[in-house]
N, C-alpha and C positions, 0 to 999 in steps of 0.2 A: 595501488589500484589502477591509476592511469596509464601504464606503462604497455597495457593490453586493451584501453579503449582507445579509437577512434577519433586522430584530433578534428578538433570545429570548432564555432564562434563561440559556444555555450560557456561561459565561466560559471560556476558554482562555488556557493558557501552555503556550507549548512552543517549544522550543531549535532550531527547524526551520522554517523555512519551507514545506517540502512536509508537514511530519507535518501545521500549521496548516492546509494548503490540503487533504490529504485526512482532516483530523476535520470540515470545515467542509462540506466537499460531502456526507459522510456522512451528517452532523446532518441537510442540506437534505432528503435523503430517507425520513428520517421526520417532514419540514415543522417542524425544531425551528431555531427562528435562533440569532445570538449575540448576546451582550451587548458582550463587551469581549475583545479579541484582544489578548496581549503576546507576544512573541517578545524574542529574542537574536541577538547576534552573533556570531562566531567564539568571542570571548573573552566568560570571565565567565558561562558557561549556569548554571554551577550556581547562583550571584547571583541569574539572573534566574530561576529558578526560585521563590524564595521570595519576592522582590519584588513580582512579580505574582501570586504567591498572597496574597500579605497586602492588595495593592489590590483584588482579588477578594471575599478574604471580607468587606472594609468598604463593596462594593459594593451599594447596595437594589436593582437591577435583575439580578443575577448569583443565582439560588438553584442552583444546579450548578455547578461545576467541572471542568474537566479540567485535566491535568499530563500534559505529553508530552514525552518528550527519548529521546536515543537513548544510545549508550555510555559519552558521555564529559563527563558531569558529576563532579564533581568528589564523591565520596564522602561528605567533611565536609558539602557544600553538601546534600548529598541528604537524610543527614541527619538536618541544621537544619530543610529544609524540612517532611520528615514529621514531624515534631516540634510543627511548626506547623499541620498537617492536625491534631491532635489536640487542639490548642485553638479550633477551629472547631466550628460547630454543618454546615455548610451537606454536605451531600453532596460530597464530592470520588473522581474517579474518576482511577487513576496507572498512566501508561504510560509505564515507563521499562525502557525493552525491553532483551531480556536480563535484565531483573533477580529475583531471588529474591520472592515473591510474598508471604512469609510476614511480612515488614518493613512491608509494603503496609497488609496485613491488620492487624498490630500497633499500627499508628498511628490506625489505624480510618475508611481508605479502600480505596475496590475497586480492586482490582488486574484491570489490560487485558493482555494476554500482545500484543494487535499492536494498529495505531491504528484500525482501522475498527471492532476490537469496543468501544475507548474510548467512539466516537461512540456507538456504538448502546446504550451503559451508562447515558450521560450523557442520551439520547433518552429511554432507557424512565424513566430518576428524572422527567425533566420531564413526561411523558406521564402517569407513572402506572400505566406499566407494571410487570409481575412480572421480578424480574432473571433469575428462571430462565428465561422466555423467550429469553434472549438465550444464551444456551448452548445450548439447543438449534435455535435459529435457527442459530447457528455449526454444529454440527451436520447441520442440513439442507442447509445450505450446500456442505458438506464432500460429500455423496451427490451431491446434484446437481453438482458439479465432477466427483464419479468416473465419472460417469454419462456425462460429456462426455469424460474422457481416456480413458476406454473405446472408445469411436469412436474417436477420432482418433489412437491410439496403435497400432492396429492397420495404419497406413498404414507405419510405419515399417521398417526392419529394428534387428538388435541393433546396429548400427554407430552408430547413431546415439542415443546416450544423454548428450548436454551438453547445457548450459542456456549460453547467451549472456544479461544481463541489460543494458539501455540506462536507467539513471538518472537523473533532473539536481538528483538529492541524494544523498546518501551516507544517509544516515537509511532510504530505501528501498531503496536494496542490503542494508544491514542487515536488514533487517524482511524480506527477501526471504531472506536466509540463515538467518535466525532460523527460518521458516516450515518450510525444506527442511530442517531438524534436527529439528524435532518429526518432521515426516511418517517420517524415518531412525529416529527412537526408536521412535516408533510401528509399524514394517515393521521393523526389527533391521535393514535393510539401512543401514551408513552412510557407502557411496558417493555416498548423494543429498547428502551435507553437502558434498564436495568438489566436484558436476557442474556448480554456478554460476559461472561466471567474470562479475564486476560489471564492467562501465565505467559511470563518471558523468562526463555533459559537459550542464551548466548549458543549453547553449546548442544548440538545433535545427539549428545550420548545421554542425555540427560532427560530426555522428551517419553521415553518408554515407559516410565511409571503414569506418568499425565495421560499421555496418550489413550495407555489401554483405561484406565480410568475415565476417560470421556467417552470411549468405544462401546464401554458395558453401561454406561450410564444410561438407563431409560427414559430420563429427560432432557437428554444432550438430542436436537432435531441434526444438526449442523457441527461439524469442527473446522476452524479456520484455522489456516498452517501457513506456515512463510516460508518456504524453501527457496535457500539461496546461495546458490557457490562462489565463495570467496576467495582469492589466491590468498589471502592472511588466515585463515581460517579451516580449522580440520573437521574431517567427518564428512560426509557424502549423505544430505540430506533425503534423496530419493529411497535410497538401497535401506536406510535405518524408518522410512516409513514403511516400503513394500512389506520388509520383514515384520514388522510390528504387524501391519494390514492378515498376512499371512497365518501369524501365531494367532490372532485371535478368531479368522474368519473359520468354521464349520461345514464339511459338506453339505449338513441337511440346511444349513441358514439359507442359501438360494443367496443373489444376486445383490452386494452391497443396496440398501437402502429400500428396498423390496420386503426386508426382513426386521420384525420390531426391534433387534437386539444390536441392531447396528445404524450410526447415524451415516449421514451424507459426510464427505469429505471434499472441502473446495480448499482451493490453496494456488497459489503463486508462483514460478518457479523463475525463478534469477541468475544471471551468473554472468556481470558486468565486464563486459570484453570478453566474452568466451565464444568458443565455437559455435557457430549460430546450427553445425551436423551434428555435433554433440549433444546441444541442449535438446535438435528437436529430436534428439533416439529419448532421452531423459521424459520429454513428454510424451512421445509417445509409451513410455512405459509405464506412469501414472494412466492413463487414459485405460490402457490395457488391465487396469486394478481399478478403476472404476471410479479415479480420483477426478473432481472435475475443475477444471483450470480456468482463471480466469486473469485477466491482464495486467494487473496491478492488486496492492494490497487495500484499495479505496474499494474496486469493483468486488474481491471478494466479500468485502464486509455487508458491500447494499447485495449482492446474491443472497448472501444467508440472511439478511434481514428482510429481503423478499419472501424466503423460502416461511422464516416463519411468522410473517405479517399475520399471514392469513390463520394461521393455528393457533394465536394469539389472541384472536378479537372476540370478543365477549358473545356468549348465546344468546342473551337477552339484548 
């Protein structure tokens, strides 16, 4: 994967292949590259957690760190690990989602509550940026998503209050469940924690049955999509949605999302070290089918959990 990003100070370890590939596009967008990328396997995350943090902080080209893993490290290994963030000098930033933030803090690294604020923690230490900035970036971020499911939440009726989510990690349905819990804390309403139904399928050829299945669904408001091109990975994410998009859209349905028989479509689009004229023909041809794109897979999930706040909340 690294052989087409961007070198820079950023080291990364993280139990995920998609967390890796969306802190890595992240970083790219405030132009910060990496250094040294380790990952894991099914087995042993918590292991590789502290392994490559210890080859990190012995690293001269690494002055930042990130720690990313999602629920299922192993408690002991975690830790070990922050234990080891405390005998480091170097900045580390940890995003072990779901987890209590206060352990984070204690060990004497910044705690990321989802992965794209990681990137932009680990951006603003290499930049030299103020870290308050980056909270209230999250922040503004947050207005401008409401700002958007304001419009497009008014297309709907009450019937239509699910979230459908299309995966090809497990680590972003999480982070996508995690998202729609805060927003339910946040609003007291906590039917948003129940309205995501996750499928994950690795694999683009595989999405066509789900998909048109959440298209005709009368109570899907929203489908969240993770599209992301991978030099390890086959299939061409965009071309196997438009297609899909095309077979089931009708001339007389009128304008995605406009028409009861069809939900909204927010989604992500990724492609870590790629062509930054490629990707933007790519988005712009979602945009041209009426998909609406949003920055990360954190941001899509508080969109569609905006979108169906409000279709959700009780008459009485």
């Amino acid at each position: 994967m690294l052989s087409t990003v961007p070198k820079g100070p950023v080291g990364i370890v993280a139990t995920s292949r998609a967390a890796a590939e969306e802190i890595i596009c992240m970083l790219a967008h405030d132009q910060v590259g990496v250094s040294h990328l380790f990952g894991a396997s099914s087995r042993g995350k918590g292991k590789a957690l502290s392994v490559g943090l210890q080859a990190l902080q012995a690293d001269p080209a690494t002055s930042v760190i990130i720690l990313a893993s999602g629920s299922q490290s192993s408690p002991v290994a975690v830790a070990q690990t922050l234990t080891r963030i405390g005998e480091s000098d170097k900045p580390t930033i940890v995003c072990l989602l779901g987890s209590d933030p206060r352990s984070i803090w204690q060990a004497g690294a910044i705690p990321a509550a989802r992965l794209d604020e990681a990137a932009m923690r680990a951006a603003a230490w290499a930049r030299g940026w103020d870290q308050a900035l980056i909270s209230s970036r999250l922040e503004d971020q947050d207005e401008q998503l409401g700002g958007m499911a304001r419009e497009l939440q008014s297309r709907f009726t009450p019937a239509r209050c699910r979230l459908y989510g299309l995966f090809t990690d497990e680590i972003l349905g999480y982070e996508a469940q995690l998202m729609l819990s805060d927003l339910a804390n946040k609003t007291g309403d906590t039917r948003l924690e129940s309205a995501l139904t996750v499928c994950v399928q690795p694999e683009f050829s595989l999405w066509l049955p789900n998909l048109h299945q959440a298209l005709a669904d009368p109570q899907v408001a929203v489908i969240l999509l993770d599209l992301v091109y991978s030099n390890d990975a086959t299939g061409d994410p965009v071309s196997v949605l438009l297609a899909a998009l095309d077979e089931s859209r009708r001339p007389e349905s009128g304008p995605p999302g406009e028409h009861p028989g069809e939900p909204w479509i927010v989604a992500r689009l990724t492609h870590p070290g790629g062509d930054p004229r490629a990707l933007a023909s790519e988005e712009a041809r979602l945009w041209d089918a009426d998909v609406i794109l949003a920055p990360s897979n954190a941001a899509v999930a508080r969109l569609a959990g905006m979108i169906v706040r409000e279709l959700c909340r009780p008459t009485s």
